[in-house]
C-alpha positions as CSV (number, residue, x, y, z in Angstrom):
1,X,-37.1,-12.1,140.5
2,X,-35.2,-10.5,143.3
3,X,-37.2,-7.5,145.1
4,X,-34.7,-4.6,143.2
5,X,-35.8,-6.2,140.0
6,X,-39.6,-5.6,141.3
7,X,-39.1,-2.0,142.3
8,X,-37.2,-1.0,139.1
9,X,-40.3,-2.9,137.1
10,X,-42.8,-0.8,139.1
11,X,-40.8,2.4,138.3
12,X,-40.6,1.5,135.0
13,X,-44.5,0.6,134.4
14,X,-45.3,3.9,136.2
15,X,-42.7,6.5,133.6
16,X,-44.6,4.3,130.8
17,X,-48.2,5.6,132.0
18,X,-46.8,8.9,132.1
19,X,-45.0,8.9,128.6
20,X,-48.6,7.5,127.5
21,X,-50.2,10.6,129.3
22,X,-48.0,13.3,128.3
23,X,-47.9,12.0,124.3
24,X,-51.2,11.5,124.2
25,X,-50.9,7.9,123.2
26,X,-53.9,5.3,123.4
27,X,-51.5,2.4,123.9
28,X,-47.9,1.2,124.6
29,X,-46.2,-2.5,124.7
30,X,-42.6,-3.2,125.7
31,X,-40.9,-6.3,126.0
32,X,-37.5,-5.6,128.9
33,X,-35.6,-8.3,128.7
34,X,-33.4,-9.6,131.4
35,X,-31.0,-12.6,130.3
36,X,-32.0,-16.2,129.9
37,X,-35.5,-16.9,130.4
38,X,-35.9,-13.3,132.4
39,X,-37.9,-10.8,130.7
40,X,-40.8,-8.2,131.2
41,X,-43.6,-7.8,128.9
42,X,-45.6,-4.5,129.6
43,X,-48.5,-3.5,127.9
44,X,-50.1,0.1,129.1
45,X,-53.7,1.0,127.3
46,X,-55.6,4.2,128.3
47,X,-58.9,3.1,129.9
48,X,-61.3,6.0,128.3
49,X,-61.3,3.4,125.5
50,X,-62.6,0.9,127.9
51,X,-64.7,2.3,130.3
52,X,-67.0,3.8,126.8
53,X,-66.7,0.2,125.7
54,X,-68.1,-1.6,128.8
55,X,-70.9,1.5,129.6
56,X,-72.5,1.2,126.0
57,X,-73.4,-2.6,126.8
58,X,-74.9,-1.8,130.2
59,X,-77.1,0.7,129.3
60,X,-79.7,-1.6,127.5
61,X,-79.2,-4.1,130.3
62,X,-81.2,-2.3,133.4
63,X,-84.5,-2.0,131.9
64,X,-85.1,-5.9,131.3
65,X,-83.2,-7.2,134.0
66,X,-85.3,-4.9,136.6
67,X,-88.2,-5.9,134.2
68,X,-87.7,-9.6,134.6
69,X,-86.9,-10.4,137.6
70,X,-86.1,-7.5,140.5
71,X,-85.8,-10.2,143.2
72,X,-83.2,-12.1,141.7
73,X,-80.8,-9.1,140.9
74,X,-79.5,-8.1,144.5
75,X,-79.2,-11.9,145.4
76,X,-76.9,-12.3,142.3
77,X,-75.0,-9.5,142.7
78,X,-74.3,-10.5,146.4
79,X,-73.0,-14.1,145.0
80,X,-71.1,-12.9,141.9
81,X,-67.9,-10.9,141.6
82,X,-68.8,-7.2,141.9
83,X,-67.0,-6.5,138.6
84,X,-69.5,-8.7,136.9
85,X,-72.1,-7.0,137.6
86,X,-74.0,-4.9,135.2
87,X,-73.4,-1.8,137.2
88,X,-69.8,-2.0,138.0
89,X,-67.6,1.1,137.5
90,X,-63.9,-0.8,137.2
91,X,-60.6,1.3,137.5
92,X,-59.4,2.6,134.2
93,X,-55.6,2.7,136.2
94,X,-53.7,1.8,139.0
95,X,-53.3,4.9,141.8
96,X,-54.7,5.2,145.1
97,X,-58.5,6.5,145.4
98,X,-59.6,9.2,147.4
99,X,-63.4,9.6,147.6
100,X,-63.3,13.6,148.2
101,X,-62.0,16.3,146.5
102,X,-59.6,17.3,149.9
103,X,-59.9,15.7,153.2
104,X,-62.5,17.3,155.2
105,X,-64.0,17.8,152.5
106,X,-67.9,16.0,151.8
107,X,-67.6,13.0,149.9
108,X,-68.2,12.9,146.1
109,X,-71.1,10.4,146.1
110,X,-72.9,7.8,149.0
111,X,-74.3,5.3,148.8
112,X,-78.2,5.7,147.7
113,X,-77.1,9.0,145.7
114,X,-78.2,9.8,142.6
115,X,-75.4,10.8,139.8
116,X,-75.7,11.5,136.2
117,X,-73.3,10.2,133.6
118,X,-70.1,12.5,133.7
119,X,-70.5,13.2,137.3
120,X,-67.1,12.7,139.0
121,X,-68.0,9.7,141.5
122,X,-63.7,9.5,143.3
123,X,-60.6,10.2,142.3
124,X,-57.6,7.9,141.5
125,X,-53.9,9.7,142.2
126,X,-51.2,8.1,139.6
127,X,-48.3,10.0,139.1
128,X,-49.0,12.7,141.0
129,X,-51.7,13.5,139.1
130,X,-55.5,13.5,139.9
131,X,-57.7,11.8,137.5
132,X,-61.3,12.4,138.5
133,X,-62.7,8.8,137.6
134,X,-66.8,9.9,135.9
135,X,-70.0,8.4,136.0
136,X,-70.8,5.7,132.6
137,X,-74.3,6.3,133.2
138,X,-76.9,8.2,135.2
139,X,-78.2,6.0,138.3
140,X,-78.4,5.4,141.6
141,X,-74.7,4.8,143.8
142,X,-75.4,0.9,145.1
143,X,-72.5,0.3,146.7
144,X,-68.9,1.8,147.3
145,X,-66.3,-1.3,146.6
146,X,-63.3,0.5,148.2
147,X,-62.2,2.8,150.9
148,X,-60.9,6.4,150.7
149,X,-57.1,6.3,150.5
150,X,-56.9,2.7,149.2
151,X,-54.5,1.3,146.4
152,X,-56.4,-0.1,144.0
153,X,-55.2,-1.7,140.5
154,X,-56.3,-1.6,136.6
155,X,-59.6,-3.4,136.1
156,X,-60.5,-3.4,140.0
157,X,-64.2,-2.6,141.1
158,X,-65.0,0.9,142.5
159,X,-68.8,1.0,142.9
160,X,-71.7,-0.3,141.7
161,X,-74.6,2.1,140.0
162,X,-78.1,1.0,139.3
């Protein structure tokens, strides 16, 4: 696939997200097809759906893991992939994150703060438009995955809340 082909796919991906927004859609597959053996399959899903989905889980999971064993959790969350972990708030899009509301502005959370589910922990910019990214649970901010201005993508880790 030549680099113009990759462009006008991102283009494309990004006026699908939109078109999801702006219709109020939950989800949206298209297959683009470029000649032999040269196609595009594209699948857009808006992430409310999955970021409910992966908080009800962890919400019974704190009490008998701290319970059970509060040594072993830091030591396997330093050894496992950050999104595995119990805590893990993923990104519901693709955009770039910005960790304030404007710069100069204080941060939304640290690290050791304490947030309560709904609390707007970043921002993620896609499209041009802010999506304040909340809290799944009420907890205490762990760790921060990513730096202010970064790109991150669908599925990536943001933070960790205990």
């Amino acid at each position: 696939m030549t680099k113009k082909n990759q462009d006008a796919d991102v283009a494309f991906i990004q006026a699908l997200a939109e078109l999801l927004t702006e219709n109020d859609l939950t989800e949206l597959e298209v297959m683009r097809e470029y000649g032999d053996n040269d196609s595009l399959n594209v699948r857009v899903s808006r992430a409310q759906e999955i970021v409910t989905q992966v908080a009800a889980p962890v919400a019974a999971a704190p009490a008998p893991v701290a319970a059970a064993a509060p040594a072993a959790a830091p030591a396997a969350s330093s050894s496992e992939d950050p999104v595995s972990h119990p805590g893990a708030v993923t990104s519901p899009m693709v955009g770039t994150v910005y960790l304030q509301a404007e710069p100069g502005s204080p941060a939304f959370v640290s690290v050791g703060a304490q947030v309560k589910e709904g609390d707007t922990l970043l921002i993620i910019e896609a499209m041009k438009t802010m999506n304040h990214i909340p809290a799944p649970k009420s907890g205490t901010v762990k760790r921060i995955l990513v730096e202010d201005s970064s790109a991150v993508e669908f599925g990536a880790p943001l933070m960790i809340i205990e």
